[in-house]
N, C-alpha and C positions, 0 to 999 in steps of 0.2 A: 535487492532488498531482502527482507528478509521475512520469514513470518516469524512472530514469537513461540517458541513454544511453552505452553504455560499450562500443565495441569492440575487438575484436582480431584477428590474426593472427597463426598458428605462422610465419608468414613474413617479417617486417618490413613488412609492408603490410596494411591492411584498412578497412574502410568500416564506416559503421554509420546509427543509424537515425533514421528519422525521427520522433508519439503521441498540493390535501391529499390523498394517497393516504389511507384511510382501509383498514385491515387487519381483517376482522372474522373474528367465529369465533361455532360454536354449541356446541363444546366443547371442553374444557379438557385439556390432555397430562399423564397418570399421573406422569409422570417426566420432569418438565425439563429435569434435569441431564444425563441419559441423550440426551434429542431434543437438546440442543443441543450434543453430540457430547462430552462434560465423562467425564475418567475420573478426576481426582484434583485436590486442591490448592481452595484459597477453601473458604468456610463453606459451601457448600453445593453439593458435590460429588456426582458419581455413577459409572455405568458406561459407557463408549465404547456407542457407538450412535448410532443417525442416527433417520430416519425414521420406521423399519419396527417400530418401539418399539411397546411396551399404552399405549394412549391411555383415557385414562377418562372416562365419560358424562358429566361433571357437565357443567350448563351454567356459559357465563361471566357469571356474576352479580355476581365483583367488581366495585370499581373499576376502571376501564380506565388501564391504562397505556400512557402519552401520549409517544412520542418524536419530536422535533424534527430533521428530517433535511436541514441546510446544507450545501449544495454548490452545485458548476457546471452548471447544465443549461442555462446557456448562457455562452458566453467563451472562450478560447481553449481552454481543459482539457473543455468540454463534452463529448468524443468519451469523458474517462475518469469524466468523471460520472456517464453516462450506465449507463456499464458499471456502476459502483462500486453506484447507484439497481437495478440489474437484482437483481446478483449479490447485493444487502441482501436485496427480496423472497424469492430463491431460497432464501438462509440463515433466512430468517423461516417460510416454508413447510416448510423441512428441521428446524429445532429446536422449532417448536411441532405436529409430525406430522401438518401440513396443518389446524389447528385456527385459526393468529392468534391463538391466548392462551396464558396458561401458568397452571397454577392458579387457574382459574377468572376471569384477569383481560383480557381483550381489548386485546391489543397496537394500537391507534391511530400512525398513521405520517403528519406529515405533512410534506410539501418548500416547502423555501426555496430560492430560487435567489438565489449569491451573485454568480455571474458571472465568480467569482475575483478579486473584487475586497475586501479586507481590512474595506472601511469596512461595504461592505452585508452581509456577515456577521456585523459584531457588532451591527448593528441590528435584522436576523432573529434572532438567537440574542439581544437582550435583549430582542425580542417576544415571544420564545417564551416565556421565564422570565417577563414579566411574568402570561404566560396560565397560569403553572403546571406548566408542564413542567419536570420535574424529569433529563429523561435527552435531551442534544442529541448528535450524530453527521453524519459526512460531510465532513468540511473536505480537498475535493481540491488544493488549493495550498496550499505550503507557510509562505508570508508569512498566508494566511487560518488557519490553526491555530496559530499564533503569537499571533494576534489574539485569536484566542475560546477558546483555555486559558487566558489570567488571569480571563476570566468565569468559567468554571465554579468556580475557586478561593473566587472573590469573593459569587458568590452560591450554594457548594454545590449544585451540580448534578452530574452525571456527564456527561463528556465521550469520546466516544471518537471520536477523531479518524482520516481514513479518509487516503486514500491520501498524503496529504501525507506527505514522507519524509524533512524536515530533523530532524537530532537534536536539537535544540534541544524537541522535544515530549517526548519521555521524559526521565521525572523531575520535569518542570517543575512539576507541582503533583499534590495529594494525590486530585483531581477526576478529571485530565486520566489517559485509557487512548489506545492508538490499534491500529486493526486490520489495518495495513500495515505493511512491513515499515519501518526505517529507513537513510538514504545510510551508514552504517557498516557495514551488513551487505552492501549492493550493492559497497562499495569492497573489504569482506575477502575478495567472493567474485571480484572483480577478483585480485587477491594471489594468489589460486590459477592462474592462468592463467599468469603467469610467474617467472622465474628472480629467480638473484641481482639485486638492484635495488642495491646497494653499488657509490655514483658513479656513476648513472645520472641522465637528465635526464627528467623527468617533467613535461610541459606538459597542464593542465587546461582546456580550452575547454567554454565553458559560456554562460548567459544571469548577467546581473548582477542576480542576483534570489536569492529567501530560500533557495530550492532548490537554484541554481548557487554561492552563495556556501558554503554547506555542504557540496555536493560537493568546495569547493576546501580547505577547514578539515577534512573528514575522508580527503583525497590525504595529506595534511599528516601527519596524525596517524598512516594508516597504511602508508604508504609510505613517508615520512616515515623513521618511525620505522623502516625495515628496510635506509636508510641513499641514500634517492630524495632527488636536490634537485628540489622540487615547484614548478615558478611557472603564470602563467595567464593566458589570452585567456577576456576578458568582454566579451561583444555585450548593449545595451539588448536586454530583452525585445520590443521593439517594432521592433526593426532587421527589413527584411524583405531586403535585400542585406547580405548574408552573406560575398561573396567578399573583403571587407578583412579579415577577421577570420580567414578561410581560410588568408589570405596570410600575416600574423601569426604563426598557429602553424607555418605551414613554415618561416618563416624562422628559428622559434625554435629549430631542427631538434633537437627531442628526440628522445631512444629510445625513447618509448612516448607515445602522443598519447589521454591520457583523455576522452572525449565525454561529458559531462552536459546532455542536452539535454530538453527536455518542450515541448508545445502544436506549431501547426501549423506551424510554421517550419519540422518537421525536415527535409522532404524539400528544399527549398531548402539548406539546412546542407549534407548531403551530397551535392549537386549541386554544391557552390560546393567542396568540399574533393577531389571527383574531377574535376572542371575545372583545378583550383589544382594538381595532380599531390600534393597530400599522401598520398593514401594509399597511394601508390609511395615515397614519399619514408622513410616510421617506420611501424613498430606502432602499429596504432589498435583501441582495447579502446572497449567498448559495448556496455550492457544490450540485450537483445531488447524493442522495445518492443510497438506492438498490431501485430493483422492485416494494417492496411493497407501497415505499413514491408513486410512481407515482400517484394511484388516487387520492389522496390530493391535489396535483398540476392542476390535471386535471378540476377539480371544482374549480379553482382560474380564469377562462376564458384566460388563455395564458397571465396572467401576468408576468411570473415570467420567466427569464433567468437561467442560471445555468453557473458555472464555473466545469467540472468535471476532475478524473483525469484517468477514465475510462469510455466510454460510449457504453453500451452492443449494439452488431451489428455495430458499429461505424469504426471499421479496418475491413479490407478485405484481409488481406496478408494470408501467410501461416503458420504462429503459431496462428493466432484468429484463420482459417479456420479449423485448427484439434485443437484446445479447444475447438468451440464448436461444433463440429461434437465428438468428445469423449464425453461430457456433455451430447447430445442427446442420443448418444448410452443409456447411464445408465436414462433419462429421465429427465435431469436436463436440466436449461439453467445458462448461462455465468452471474454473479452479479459483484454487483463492488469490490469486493477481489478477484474474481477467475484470475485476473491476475497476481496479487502478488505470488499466489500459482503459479502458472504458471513459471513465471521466477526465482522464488526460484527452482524453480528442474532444470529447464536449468543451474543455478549459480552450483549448488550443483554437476550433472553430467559435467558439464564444469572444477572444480577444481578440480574434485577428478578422473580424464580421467587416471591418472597413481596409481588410488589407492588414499587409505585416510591415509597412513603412515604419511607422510610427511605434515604437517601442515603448514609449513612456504611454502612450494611448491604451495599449496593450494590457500593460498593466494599470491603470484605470478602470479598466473595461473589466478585471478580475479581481478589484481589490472590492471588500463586500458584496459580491454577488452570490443569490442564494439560487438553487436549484435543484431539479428532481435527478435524482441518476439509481443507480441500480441497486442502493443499499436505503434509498429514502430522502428523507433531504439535506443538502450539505446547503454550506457555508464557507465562504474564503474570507477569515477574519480580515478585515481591512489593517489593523493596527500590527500584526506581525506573516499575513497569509498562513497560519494554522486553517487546515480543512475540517470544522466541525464537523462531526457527521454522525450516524447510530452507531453503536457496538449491540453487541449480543451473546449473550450465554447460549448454549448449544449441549446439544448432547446426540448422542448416535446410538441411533438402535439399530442391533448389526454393522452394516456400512452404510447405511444411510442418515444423512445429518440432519437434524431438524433444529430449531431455533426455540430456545425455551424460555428466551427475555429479549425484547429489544430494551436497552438503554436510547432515554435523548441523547442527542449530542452534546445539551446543555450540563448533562450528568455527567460525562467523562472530557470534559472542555479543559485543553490542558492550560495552564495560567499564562496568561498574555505576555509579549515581551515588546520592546520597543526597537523597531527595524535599526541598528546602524546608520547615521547621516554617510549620503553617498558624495 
C-alpha cells in the first residue's frame, strides 16, 4: 500500500514527505467479539473492549483457523510491510486476550512475501487456497490488491486487504474487506485544509502506478467537484532522478501542488522539488508519512501541515495503548501501517469467532460491524465494506507528530457503491 503523500502550507509554500509465523494459544477468549474491540453491527457482535476482557479456560481443541498473510517483506513498500506484519500480531494478541485463538480455535498465521509485485501475490494467494485456507490478508501495494480481490471472489475465500489504498478495492467483490483506510478519504481530509477551490489550478504529482493513478481519479472527483481544474505529473515508478518531473510541476504553476507519493523514492522527490524552488513557488499538501520522513520536514522551519490517516501517539484509547505497549515489548515503535495490521487481526478474529468453515458467515460477521481499534471507531459499511474511520490533520514539531484535528469518519465517508452480484 501505500501512504499518500500530500502536503501543505497556510502560506503558499510547503514540502512534504518522503515512506510461516505460526500463532499458538493454550486458551481460548470468553468473548471475541468484546477482545476484538466489536461493540455493535455483523452477526456477531459485542461490547467495546480490548484486552483486559474474562478470558475462558477452555483449551483450543478446535480446528485451527488458518490465515494467509501476502505482503511486502521485501520491495520497495518493505519498510510498510514490515510495519503492517507487526501491528497484525499486536492486533492478534490484543483481540484474542493474549490466547492466538478465539473459541476454542488456534489462529495459524502464515507470510508470503510478495515483493510488491502483482504476479507473486496471486501465486502465494492461489497457494495458499490451494492448501485450504479459507481467510487471505495483507496486500501492501495497491496494483497487488487489485490482483488478488478477483481471487477471493472466484474462489470464496475472505480477503481483507491491508494498506493498499486505491478505491478501486471497496466494493469490488462480496469476498474482498480491507483494513486501511482508502485515497478518498486521504483526498477529503486534503479539502479540509483549504479554501474556495472555484477556478483554481490543482496539479497532482505522483508515481504512474495503481496508487498514483487513483490519487489522480479521486483529485478529480473531489476537488474536482468543488470547482478545481485538476491535471498531473506522472514519474515511472522506477525513475530514481526526479528533478524533470519537479521541473514539470512548477512550470505547470498551480495554486495547490497535491503529492501522492509511496516507496523509497520520497526523500529524492522532495529533494528535487526544494532544489527545483517549487515549494516557494505554490502550496504543497501531503500526507505525513512514516518516522523516517520526519527529519526532512523538521528542516523546512514548520512549514509544512500534514493531512494523515494515522498519527503515531495521536490516540490514547485502549487498542493504541496495547499496540504500542506490545511494539515496546519486542523494541519497536507504532508507524503509519502498524494500524492497518492492527485491525486486520481484530477483522480476521471478529469473522472467524465460530471457526473459518463457513465463508459466507464470515462475511456476515463483518459486513456492518462497528468497533473500537487504534484510530477510534471504524465501521465496515455493509452496502460496499468501505472501512469508515477518523482521519486527522497533523503537524510536527521538530520530529515529533501531533494531531491538530480529528475528522469523523462520517466527514470523509467516501460515496457508497454497490458490491457486484456474485
Amino acid at each position: 500500500m501505500h501512504s499518500t503523500s500530500i502536503l501543505r502550507g497556510h502560506r503558499a509554500r510547503s514540502i512534504a514527505v518522503l515512506a510461516a509465523a505460526s500463532i499458538a494459544a493454550l486458551a481460548a477468549c470468553g468473548s471475541p467479539s468484546k477482545a476484538a474491540g466489536g461493540s455493535s453491527g455483523g452477526s456477531g457482535s459485542g461490547s467495546s473492549g480490548g484486552s483486559g476482557g474474562t478470558t475462558a479456560a477452555a483449551a483450543a481443541t478446535g480446528t485451527p483457523i488458518k490465515v494467509g498473510l501476502v505482503y511486502s517483506q521485501t520491495g520497495p513498500l518493505a519498510g510498510y510491510g514490515k510495519d503492517y506484519y507487526e501491528g497484525f500480531l499486536a492486533g492478534l494478541d490484543y483481540a484474542t486476550h493474549g490466547t492466538g485463538a478465539v473459541n476454542g480455535h488456534k489462529i495459524e498465521v502464515v507470510q508470503k512475501d510478495d515483493a510488491g509485485d502483482a504476479t507473486k501475490a496471486v501465486g502465494a494467494a492461489k497457494d495458499l487456497i490451494g492448501q485450504g485456507y479459507h481467510i487471505l490478508a495483507g496486500s501492501t501495494a495497491s496494483g497487488v490488491a487489485l490482483q488478488v480481490a478477483p481471487l477471493a471472489a472466484q474462489n470464496k475465500v475472505l480477503f481483507v486487504s491491508g494498506p493498499a489504498a486505491t478505491d478501486g478495492v471497496t466494493g469490488i467483490n462480496k469476498y474482498t474487506f480491507r483494513s486501511g483506510r482508502q485515497t478518498y478519504q486521504d483526498i477529503a481530509t486534503a479539502a479540509t485544509f483549504v479554501g474556495d477551490l472555484s477556478g483554481k489550478h490543482v496539479t497532482v504529482l505522483a508515481q504512474d502506478s495503481a496508487f498514483g493513478q487513483a490519487n489522480v481519479a479521486a483529485v478529480k472527483a473531489v476537488l474536482g467537484a468543488k470547482g478545481a481544474k485538476v491535471d498531473a505529473v506522472l514519474a515511472p515508478p522506477s525513475a530514481t532522478d526526479l528533478t524533470p518531473f519537479a521541473t514539470q510541476a512548477k512550470d505547470a504553476k498551480p495554486d495547490l501542488l497535491f503529492v501522492a507519493w509511496a516507496g523509497t523514492t520520497a526523500q529524492a522527490l522532495w529533494t528535487a522539488l526544494s532544489q527545483q524552488g517549487v515549494l516557494d513557488a505554490t502550496t504543497t499538501v501531503t500526507g505525513l508519512d512514516v518516522r523516517a520522513s520526519y527529519p526532512v520536514f523538521a528542516s523546512t522551519g514548520g512549514k509544512v501541515s500534514f493531512l494523515a490517516h494515522y498519527v503515531p501517539g495521536g490516540t490514547t484509547n485502549d487498542a493504541a495503548k496495547a499496540m504500542d505497549a506490545y511494539l515496546a515489548k519486542k523494541g519497536e515503535q507504532s508507524d503509519l501501517f502498524s494500524p492497518d495490521g492492527f485491525t486486520a487481526a481484530q477483522m480476521v478474529v471478529h469473522a472467524a469467532e465460530n471457526g473459518d468453515a463457513d465463508v459466507d458467515t464470515m462475511v456476515k460477521n463483518l459486513e456492518g460491524w462497528t468497533f473500537d481499534g487504534v484510530k477510534g471507531p471504524y465501521t465496515v459499511r455493509a452496502a460496499d465494506h468501505a472501512l469508515l474511520q477518523p482521519m486527522f490533520q497533523a503537524k510536527l514539531d521538530g520530529t515529533a507528530p501531533a494531531v491538530v484535528k480529528t475528522l469523523d469518519p462520517s466527514d470523509v465517508a467516501p460515496p457508497a457503491k454497490t458490491i457486484p452480484a456474485s
